[in-house]
C-alpha positions in Angstrom: 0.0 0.0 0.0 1.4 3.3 -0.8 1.7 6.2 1.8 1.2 8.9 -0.9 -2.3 7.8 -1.6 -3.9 8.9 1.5 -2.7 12.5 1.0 -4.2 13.1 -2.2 -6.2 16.0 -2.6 -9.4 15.7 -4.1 -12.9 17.3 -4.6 -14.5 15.2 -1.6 -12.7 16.0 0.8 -13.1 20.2 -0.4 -17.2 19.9 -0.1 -17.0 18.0 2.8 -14.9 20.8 4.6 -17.0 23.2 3.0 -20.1 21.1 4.3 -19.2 21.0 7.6 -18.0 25.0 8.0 -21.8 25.9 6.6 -23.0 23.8 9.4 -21.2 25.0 12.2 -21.8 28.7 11.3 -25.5 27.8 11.1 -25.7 26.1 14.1 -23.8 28.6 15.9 -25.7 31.5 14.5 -29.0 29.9 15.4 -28.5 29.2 19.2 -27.9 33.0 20.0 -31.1 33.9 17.3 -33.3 32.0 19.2 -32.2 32.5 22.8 -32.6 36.2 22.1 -36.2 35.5 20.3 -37.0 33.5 23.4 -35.9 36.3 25.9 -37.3 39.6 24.3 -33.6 40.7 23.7 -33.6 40.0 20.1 -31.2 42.8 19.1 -28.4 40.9 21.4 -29.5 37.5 19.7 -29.0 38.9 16.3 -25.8 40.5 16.6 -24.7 37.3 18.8 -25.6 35.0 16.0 -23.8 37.2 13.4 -20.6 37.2 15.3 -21.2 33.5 16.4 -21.6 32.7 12.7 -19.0 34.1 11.8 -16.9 32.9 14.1 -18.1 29.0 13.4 -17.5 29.9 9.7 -13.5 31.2 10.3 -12.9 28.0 12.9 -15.8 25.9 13.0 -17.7 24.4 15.9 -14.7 25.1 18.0 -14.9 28.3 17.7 -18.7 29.2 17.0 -20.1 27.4 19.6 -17.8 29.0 22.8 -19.1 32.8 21.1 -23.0 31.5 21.4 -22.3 30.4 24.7 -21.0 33.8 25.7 -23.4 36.0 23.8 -26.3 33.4 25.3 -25.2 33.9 29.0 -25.3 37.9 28.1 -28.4 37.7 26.6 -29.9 36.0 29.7 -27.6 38.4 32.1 -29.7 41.2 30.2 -32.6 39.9 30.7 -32.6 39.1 34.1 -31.7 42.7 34.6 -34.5 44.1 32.8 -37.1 41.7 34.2 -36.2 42.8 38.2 -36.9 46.7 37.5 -32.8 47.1 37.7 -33.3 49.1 40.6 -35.1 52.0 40.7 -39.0 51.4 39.9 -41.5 54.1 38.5 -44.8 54.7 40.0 -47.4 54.0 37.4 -49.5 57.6 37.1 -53.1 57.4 37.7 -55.4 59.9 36.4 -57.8 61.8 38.1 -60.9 61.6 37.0 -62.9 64.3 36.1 -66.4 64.5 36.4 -68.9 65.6 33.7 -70.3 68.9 34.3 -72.6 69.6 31.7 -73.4 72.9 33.6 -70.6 74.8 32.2 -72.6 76.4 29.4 -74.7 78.3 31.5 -76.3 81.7 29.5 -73.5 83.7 31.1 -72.9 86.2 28.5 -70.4 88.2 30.8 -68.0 85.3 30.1 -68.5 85.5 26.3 -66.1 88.1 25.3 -63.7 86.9 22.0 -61.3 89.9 23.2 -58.4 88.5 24.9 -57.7 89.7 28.3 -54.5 91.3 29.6 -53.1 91.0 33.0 -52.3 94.6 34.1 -49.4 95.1 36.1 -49.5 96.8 39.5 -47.2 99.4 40.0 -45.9 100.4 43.8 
């Protein structure tokens, strides 16, 4: 058997390399995606599955998978946060209500003038 025939480079062993890096970025890109869907921090999951995938397509699963992982425990960091309040909470305004008062057209005619009125300045 000759040594020289296991090192040949051919078209098989391209695709399957090229195979397996289009997997590993999908995968990679996917678990930050969805984590961040999941959470209600989808901004975070989309930028974490864009550097994830690109990541898993430069090195693979050795490299996607360890940048989901640290954009998925951010993502969940995040949300944790925003969930508690963070701190300092905001009273929730009620407002007053106002009772109808019809009465308010009354035949006052006093009241009626379209003239602007002026405040006049006291002088001491």
């Amino acid at each position: 058997m000759h040594l020289l025939l296991f090192a040949q480079d051919d078209g098989a062993h391209r695709v399957g390399l090229i195979i397996g890096v289009l997997i590993a970025a999908a995968v990679s890109a996917s678990i930050p995606i969805t984590v961040g869907h999941n959470t209600g921090q989808s901004v975070i999951g989309v930028v974490g599955g864009c550097v994830a995938g690109l990541m898993g397509l430069l090195f693979g699963f050795l490299g996607g998978l360890p940048t989901a992982l640290g954009f998925v425990i951010i993502i969940l960091v995040v949300s944790s946060n925003e969930s508690s309040g963070g701190g300092r909470r905001r009273r929730k305004r009620t407002r007053r209500r106002r009772e109808d008062d019809d009465d308010d057209d009354d035949d006052d005619d006093a009241d009626d003038d379209d003239r602007t009125r002026r405040r006049h300045r006291e002088w001491r």
